[in-house]
Backbone bond lengths (Angstrom), bond angles and torsions (degrees), N, CA, C in turn:
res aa  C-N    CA-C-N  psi(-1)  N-CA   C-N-CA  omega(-1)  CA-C   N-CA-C  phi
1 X - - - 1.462 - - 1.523 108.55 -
2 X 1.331 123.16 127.90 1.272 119.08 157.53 1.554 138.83 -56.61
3 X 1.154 126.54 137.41 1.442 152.24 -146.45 2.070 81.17 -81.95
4 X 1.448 104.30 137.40 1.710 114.09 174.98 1.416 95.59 -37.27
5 X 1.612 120.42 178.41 1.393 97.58 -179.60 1.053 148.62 71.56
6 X 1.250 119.40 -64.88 2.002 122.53 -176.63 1.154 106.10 -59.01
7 X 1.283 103.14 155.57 1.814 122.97 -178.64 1.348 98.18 -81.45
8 X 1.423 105.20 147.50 1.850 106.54 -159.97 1.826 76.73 -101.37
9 X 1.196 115.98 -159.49 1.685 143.61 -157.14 1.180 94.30 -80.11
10 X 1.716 101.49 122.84 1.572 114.51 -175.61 1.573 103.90 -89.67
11 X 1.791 112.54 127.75 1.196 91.69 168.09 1.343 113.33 -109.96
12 X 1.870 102.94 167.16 1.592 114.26 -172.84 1.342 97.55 -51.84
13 X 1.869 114.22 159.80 0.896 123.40 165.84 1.816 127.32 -65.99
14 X 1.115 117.67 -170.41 1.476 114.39 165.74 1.349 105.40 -86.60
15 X 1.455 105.32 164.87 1.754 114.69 -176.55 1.618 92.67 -83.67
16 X 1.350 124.13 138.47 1.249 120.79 166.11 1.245 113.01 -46.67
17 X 1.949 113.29 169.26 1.075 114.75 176.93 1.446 108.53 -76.71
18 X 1.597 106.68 149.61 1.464 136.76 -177.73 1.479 99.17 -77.37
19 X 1.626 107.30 143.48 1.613 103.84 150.67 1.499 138.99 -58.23
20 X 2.033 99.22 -50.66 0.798 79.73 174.98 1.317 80.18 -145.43
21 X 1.853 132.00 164.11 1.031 158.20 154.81 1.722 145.09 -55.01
22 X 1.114 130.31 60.17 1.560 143.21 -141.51 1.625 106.47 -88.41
23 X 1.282 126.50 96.53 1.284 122.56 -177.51 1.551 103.88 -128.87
24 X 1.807 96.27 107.13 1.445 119.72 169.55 1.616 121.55 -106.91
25 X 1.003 109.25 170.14 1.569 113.28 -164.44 1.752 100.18 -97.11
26 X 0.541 133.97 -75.08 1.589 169.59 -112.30 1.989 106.92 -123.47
27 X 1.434 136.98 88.33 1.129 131.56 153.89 1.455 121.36 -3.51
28 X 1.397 102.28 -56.05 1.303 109.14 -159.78 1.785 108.82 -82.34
29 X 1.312 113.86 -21.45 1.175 146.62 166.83 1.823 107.51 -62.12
30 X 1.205 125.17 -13.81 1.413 112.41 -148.85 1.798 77.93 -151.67
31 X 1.130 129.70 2.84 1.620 122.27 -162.98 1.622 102.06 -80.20
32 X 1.313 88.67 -50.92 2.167 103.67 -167.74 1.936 105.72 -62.12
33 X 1.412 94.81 -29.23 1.620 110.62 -166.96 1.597 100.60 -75.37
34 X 1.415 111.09 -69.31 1.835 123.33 166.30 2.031 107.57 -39.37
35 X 1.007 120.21 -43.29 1.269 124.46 164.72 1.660 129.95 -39.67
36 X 1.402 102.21 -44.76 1.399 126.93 171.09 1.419 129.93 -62.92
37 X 1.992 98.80 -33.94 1.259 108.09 164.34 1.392 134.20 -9.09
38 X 1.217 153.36 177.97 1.364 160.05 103.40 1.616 92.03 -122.45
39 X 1.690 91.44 147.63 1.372 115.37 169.89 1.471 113.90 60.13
40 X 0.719 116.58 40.13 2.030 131.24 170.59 1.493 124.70 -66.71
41 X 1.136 84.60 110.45 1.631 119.47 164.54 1.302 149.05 -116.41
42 X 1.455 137.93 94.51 1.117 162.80 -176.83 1.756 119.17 -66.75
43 X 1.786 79.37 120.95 1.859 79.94 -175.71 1.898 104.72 -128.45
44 X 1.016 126.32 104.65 1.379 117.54 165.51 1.478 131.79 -38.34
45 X 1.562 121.60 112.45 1.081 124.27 177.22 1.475 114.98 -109.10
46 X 1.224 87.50 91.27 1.896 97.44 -177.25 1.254 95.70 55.16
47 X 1.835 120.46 -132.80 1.499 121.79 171.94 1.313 116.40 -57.02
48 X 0.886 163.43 -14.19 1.235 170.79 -90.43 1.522 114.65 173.49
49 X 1.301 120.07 129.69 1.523 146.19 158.30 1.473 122.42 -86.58
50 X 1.434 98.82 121.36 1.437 108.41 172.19 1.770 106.45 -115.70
51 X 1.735 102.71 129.50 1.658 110.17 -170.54 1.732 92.63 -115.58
52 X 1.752 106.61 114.95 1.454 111.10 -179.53 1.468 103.16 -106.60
53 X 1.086 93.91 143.67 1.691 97.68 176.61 1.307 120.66 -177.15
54 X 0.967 136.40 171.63 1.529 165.51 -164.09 2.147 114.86 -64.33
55 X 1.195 98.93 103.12 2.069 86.60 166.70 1.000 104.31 -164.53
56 X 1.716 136.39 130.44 1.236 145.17 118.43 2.035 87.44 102.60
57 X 1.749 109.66 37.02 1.477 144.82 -179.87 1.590 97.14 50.03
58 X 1.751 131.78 55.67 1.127 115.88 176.09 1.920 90.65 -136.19
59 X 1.010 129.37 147.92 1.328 135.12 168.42 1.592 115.81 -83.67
60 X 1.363 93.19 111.83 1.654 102.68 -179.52 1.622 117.90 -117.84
61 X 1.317 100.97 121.77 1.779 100.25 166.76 1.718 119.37 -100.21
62 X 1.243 122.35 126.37 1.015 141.69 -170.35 1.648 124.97 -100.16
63 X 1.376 126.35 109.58 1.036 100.88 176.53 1.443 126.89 -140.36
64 X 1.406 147.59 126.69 1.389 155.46 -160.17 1.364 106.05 -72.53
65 X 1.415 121.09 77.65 1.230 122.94 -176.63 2.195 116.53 -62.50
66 X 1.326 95.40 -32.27 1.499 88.57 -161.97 1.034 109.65 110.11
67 X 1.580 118.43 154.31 1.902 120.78 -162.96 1.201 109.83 -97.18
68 X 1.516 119.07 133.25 1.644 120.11 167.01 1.479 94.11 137.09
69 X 1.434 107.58 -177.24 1.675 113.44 -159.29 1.912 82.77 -103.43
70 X 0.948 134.13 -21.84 1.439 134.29 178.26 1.762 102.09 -65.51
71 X 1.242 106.27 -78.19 1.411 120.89 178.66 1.855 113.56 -25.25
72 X 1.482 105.30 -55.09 1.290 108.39 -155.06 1.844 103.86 -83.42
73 X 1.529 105.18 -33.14 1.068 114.82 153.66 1.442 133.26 -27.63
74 X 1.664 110.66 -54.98 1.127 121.73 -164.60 1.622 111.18 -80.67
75 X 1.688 102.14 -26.10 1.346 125.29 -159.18 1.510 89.42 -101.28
76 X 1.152 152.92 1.11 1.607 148.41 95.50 1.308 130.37 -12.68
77 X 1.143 83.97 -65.53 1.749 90.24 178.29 1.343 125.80 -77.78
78 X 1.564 116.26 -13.68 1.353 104.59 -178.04 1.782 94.38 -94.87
79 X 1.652 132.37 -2.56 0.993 90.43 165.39 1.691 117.31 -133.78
80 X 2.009 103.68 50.13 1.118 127.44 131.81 1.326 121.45 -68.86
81 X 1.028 109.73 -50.00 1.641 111.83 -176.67 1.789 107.77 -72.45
82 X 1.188 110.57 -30.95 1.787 91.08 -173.82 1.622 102.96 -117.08
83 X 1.056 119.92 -9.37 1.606 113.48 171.83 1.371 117.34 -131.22
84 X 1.787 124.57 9.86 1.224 105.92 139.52 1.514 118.83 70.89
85 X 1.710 110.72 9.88 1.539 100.86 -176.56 1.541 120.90 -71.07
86 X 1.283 109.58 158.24 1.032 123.13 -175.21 1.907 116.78 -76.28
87 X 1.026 99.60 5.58 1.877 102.34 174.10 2.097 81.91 160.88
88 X 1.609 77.26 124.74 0.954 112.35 -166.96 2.248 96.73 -104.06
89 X 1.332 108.43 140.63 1.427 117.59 -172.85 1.499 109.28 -134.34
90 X 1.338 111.98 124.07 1.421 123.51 177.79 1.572 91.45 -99.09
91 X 1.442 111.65 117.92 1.412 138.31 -167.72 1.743 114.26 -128.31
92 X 1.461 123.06 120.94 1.792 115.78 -179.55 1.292 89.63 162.28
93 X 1.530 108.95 -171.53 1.610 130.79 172.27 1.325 123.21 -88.83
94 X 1.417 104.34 147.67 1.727 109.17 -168.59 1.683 103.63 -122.99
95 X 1.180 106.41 163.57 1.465 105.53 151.44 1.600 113.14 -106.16
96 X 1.590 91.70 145.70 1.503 96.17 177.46 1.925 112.36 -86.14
97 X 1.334 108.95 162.40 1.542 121.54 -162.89 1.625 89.10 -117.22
98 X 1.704 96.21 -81.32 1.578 96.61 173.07 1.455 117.98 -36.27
99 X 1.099 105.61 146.15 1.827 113.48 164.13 1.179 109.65 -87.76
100 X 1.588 123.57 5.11 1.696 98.00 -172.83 1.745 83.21 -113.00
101 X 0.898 127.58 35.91 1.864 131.69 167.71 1.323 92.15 -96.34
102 X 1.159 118.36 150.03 1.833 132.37 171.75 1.840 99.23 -129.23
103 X 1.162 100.73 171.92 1.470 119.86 -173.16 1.161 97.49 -58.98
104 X 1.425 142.54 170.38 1.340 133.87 -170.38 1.200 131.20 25.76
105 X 1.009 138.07 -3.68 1.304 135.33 159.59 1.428 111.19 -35.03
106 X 1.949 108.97 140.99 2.022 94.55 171.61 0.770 83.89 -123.60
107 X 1.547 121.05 150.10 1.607 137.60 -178.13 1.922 100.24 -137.62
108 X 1.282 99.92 155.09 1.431 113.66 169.20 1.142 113.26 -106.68
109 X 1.334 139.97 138.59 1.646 113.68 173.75 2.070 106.65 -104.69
110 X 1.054 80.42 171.81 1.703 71.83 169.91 1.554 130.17 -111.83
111 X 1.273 107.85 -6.31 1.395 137.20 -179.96 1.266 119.18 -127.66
112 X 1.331 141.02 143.05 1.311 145.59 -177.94 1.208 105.72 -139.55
113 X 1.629 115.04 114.79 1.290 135.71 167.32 1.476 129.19 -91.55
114 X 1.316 124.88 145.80 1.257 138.99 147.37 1.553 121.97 -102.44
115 X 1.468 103.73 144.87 2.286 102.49 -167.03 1.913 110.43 -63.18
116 X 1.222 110.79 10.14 1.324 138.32 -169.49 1.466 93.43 -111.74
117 X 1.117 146.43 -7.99 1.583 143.73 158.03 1.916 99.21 95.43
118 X 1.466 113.07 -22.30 1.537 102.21 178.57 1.665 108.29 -51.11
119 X 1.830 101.30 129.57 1.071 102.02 167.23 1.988 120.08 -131.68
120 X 1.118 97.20 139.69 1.594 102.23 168.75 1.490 125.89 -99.34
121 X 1.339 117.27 105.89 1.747 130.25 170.76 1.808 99.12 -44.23
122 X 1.191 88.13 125.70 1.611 102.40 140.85 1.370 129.19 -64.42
123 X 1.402 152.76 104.52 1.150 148.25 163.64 1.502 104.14 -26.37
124 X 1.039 123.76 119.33 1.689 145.47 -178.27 1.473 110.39 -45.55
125 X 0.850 98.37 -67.94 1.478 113.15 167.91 1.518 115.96 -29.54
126 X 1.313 105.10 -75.56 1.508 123.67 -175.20 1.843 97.14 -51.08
127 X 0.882 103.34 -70.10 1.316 117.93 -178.68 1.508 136.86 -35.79
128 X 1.631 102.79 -8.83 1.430 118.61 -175.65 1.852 93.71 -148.52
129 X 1.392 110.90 8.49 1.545 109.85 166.12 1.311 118.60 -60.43
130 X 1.316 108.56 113.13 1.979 111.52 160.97 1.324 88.24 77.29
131 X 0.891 125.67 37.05 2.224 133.09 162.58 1.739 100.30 -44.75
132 X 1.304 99.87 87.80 1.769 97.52 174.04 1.585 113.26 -145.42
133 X 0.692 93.54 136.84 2.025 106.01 -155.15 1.680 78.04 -34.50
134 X 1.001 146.98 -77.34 1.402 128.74 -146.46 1.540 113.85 -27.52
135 X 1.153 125.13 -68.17 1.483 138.80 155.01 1.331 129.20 -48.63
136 X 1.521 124.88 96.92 1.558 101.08 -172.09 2.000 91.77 -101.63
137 X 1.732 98.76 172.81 1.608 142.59 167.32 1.173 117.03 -96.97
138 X 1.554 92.97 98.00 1.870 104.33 172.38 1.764 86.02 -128.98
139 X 1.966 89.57 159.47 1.300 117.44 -164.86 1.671 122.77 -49.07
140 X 1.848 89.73 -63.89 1.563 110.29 -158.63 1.735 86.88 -132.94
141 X 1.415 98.87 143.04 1.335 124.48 153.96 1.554 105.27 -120.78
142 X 1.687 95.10 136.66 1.755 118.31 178.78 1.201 108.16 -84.34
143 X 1.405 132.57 145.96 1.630 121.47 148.80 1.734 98.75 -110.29
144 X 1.354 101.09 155.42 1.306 127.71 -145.25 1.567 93.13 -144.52
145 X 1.537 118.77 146.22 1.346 117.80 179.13 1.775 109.63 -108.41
146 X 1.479 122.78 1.16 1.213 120.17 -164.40 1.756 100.13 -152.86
147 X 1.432 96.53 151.79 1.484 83.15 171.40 1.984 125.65 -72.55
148 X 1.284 123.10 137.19 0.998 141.08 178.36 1.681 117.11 -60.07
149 X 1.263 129.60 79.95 1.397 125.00 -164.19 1.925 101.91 -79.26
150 X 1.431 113.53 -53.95 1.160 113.83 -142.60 1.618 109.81 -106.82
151 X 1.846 127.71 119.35 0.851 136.85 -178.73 1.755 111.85 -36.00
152 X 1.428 119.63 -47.65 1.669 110.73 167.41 1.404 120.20 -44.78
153 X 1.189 112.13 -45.05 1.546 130.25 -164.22 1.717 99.70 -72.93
154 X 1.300 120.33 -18.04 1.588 111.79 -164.14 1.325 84.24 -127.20
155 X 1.547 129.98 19.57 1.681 115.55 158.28 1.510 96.61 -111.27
156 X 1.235 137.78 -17.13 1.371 152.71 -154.63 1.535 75.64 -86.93
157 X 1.734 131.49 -83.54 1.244 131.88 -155.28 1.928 104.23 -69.28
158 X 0.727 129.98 -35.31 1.652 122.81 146.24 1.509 121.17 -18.80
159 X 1.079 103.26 -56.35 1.654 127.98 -144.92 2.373 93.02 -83.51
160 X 1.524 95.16 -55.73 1.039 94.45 171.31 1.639 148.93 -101.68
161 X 1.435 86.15 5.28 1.759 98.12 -171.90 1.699 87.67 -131.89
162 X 1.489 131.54 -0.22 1.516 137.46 145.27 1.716 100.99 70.67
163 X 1.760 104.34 16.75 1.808 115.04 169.08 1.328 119.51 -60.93
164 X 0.705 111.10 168.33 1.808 125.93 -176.64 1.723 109.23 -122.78
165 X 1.159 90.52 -11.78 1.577 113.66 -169.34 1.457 167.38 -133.48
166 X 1.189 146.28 61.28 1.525 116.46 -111.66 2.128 95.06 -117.78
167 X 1.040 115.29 174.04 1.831 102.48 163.78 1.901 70.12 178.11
168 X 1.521 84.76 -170.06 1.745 104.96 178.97 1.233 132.97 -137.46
169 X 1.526 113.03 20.42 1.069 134.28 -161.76 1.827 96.87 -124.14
170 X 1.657 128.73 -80.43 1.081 113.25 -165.86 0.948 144.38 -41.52
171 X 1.199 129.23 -25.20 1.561 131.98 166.21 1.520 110.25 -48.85
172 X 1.425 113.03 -60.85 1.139 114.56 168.86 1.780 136.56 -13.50
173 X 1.974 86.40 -61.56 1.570 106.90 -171.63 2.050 86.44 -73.29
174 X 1.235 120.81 -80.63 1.299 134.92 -178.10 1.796 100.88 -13.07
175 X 1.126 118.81 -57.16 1.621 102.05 174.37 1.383 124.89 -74.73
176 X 1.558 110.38 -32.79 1.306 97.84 159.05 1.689 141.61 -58.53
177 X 1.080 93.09 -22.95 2.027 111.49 171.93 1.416 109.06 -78.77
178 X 1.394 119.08 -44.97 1.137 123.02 173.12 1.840 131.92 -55.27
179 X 1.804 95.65 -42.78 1.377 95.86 171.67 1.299 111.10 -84.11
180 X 1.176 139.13 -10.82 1.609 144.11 179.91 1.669 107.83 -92.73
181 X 1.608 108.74 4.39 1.706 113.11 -176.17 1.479 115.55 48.40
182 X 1.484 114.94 39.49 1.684 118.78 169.11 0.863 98.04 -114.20
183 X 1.676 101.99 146.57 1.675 120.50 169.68 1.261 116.41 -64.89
184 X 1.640 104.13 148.40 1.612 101.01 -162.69 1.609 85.22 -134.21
185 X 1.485 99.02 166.44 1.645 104.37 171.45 1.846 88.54 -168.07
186 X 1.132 104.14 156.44 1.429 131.11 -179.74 1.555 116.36 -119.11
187 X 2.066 114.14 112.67 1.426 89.73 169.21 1.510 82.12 -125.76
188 X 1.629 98.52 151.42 1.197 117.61 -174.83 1.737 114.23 -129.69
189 X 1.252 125.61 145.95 1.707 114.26 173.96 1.291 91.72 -133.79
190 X 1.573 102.83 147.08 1.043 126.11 163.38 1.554 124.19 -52.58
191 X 1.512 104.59 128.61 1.913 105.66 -175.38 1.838 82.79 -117.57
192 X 0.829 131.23 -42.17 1.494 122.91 174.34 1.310 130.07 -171.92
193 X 1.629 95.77 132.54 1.627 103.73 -159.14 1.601 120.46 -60.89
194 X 1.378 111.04 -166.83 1.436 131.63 -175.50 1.786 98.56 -59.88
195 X 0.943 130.16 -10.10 1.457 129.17 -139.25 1.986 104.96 -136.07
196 X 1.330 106.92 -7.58 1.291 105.37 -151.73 1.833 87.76 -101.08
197 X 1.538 110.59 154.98 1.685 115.21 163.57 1.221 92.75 -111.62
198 X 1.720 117.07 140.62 1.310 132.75 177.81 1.622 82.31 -100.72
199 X 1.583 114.45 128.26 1.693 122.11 153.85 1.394 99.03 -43.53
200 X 1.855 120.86 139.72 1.006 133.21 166.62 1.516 98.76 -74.56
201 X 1.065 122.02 -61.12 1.601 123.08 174.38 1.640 107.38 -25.32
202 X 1.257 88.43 -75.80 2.135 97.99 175.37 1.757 108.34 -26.18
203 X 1.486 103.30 -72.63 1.305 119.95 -165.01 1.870 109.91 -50.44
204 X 1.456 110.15 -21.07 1.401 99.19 176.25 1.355 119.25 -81.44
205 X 1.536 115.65 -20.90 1.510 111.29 -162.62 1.846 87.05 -77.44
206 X 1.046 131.27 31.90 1.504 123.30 174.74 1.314 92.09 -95.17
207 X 1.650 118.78 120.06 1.702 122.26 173.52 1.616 90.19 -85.31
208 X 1.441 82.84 -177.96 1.867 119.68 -179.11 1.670 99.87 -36.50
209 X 1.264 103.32 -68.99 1.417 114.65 -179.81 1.539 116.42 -42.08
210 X 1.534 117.33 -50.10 1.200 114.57 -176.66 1.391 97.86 109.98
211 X 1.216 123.79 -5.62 1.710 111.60 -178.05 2.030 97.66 -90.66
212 X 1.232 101.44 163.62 1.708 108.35 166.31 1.454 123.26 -95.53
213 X 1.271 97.93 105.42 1.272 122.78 171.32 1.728 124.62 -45.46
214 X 0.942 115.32 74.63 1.100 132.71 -131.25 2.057 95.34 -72.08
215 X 1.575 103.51 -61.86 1.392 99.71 -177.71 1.467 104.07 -78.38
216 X 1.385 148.18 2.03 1.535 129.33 155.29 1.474 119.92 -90.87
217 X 1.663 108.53 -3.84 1.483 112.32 157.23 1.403 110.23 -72.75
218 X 1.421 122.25 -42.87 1.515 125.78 -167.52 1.346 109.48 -62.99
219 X 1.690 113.95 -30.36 1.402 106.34 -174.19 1.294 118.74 -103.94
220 X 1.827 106.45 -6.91 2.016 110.36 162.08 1.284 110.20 -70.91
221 X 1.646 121.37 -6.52 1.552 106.73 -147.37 1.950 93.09 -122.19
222 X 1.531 90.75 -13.46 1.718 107.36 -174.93 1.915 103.26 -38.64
223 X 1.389 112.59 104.18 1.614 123.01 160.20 1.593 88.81 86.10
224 X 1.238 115.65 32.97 1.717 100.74 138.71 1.577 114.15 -133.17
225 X 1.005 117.50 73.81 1.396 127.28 169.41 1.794 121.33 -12.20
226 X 1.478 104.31 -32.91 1.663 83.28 -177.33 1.367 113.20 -109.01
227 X 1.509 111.78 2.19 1.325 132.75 159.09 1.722 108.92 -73.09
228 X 1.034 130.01 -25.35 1.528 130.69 164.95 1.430 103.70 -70.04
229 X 1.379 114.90 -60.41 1.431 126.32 178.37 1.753 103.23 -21.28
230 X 1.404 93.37 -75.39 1.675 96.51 -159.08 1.721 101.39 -72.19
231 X 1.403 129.16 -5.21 1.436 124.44 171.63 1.402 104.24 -60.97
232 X 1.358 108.84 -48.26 1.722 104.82 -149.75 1.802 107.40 -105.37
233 X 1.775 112.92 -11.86 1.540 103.45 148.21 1.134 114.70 -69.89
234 X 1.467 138.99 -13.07 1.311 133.93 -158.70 1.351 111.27 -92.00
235 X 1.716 108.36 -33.91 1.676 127.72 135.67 1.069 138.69 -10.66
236 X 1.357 106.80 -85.33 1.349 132.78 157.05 1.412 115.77 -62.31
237 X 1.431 144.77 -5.09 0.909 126.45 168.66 1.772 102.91 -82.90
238 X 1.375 119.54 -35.38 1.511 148.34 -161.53 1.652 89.01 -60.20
239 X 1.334 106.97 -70.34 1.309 101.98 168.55 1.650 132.54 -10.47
240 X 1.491 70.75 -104.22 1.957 103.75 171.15 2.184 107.73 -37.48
241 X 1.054 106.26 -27.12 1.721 102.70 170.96 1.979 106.62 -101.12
242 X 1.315 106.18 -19.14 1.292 90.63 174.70 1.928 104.35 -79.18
243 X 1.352 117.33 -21.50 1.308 135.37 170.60 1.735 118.81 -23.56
244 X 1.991 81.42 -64.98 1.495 115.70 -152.62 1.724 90.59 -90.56
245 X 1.191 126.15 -29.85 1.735 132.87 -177.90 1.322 99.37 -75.33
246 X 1.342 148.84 -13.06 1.268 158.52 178.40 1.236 100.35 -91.35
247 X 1.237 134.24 -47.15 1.322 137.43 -164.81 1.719 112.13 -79.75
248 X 1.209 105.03 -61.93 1.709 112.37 149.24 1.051 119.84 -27.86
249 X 1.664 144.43 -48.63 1.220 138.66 -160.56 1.009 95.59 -80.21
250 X 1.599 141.13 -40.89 1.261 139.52 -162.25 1.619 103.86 -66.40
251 X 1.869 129.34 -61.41 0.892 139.35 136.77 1.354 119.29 6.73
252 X 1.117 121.75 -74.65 1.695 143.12 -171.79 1.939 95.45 -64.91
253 X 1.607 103.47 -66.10 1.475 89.94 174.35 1.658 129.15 -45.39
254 X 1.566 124.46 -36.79 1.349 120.35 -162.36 1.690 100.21 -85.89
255 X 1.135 116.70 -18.28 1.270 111.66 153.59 1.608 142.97 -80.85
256 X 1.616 115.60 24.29 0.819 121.03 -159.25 1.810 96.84 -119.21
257 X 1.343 106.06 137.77 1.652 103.07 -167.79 1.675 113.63 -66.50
């Protein structure tokens, strides 16, 4: 017991403020990027992990919020509230709307939609920062509550919400930056274009989390061979764009004032 008087339990300070703010959905989404690190440091946010560290001499905290406009939201805010970055980035994989997007492609959008017509501006600036063919400028990004399997279904949402873009997370981050008056920007890469069918089979082994369940895929998919097929390109495609979304951010950072 402490003595009348004594100073009770000192706590650590806060992590200084961040440059900039990285809120991805998806592990696998955030693996190639956390890799890049120098000087990494880990702070528990309630459920949630925040990985700060070192790239391209700017301090970035990163954090794997979990899939949905709730999740990414929340995974915003916890690292508005404890790291304070100075422009905050909704970062992961999209589906493409346009047909002239290809697989990997990284695009910025400049607008962020909900099927409810709410929309959030990109700060101008941000939005046409470091304009170099690596990165392309499309209009509108959609948020979407489910994954998007079927090429009709992603010319239908084209057609009427006039996106270029769809994922389920940015809106989320985009209002949270917005009501806290931080700059926001969105980089997104293409996981599959205007043109592609996601297996409905495939698309279920996606749990809560959004990660692939790797041994209850092996045993839905046990003795159908071309149902494995499209599990483990779909893998490897996940990869190879979480690859190229790592590579972009770096890009996106050296253009940043």
């Amino acid at each position: 017991m402490s003595e009348p008087g004594a100073e009770g339990p000192t706590l650590a300070p806060p992590p200084s403020p961040a440059d900039v703010g990285v809120v991805m959905a998806l592990p696998t989404e955030a693996g190639f990027l956390i890799d890049r690190l120098a000087r990494v440091r880990r702070y528990k946010a309630r459920s949630l992990t925040v990985i700060e560290g070192e790239l391209e001499g700017r301090v970035l905290a990163v954090i794997v919020s979990g899939v949905g406009l709730a999740s990414a939201r929340r995974g915003a805010a916890r690292l508005l509230d404890g790291h304070r970055p100075r422009l905050l980035v909704s970062a992961g994989f999209a589906g493409a709307l346009d047909p002239n997007l290809n697989r990997n492609d990284l695009a910025i959008p400049r607008t962020i939609v909900n099927a409810a017509g709410e929309a959030v501006e990109v700060d101008e600036r941000l939005a046409n920062a470091n304009a170099v063919p690596a990165i392309r400028r499309v209009d509108r990004l959609l948020l979407v509550d489910r994954v998007i399997t079927e090429p009709s279904e992603k010319g239908r949402l084209r057609d009427e919400h006039k996106a270029d873009l769809i994922d389920m997370e940015t809106f989320g981050v985009a209002v949270a930056a917005r009501d806290r008056a931080v700059p926001f920007i969105s980089l997104r890469v293409v996981s599959d274009d205007a043109r592609s069918e996601l297996p409905p089979e495939v698309a279920r082994l996606l749990n809560a989390s959004g990660s692939y369940r790797v041994g209850a895929a092996l045993r839905a998919i046990w003795g159908r061979p071309s149902a494995a097929k499209d599990f483990w390109k779909l893998h490897s495609q996940a990869t190879e764009a979480a690859d190229r979304l790592a590579k972009g951010l770096q890009v996106l950072l050296r253009g940043l004032d």
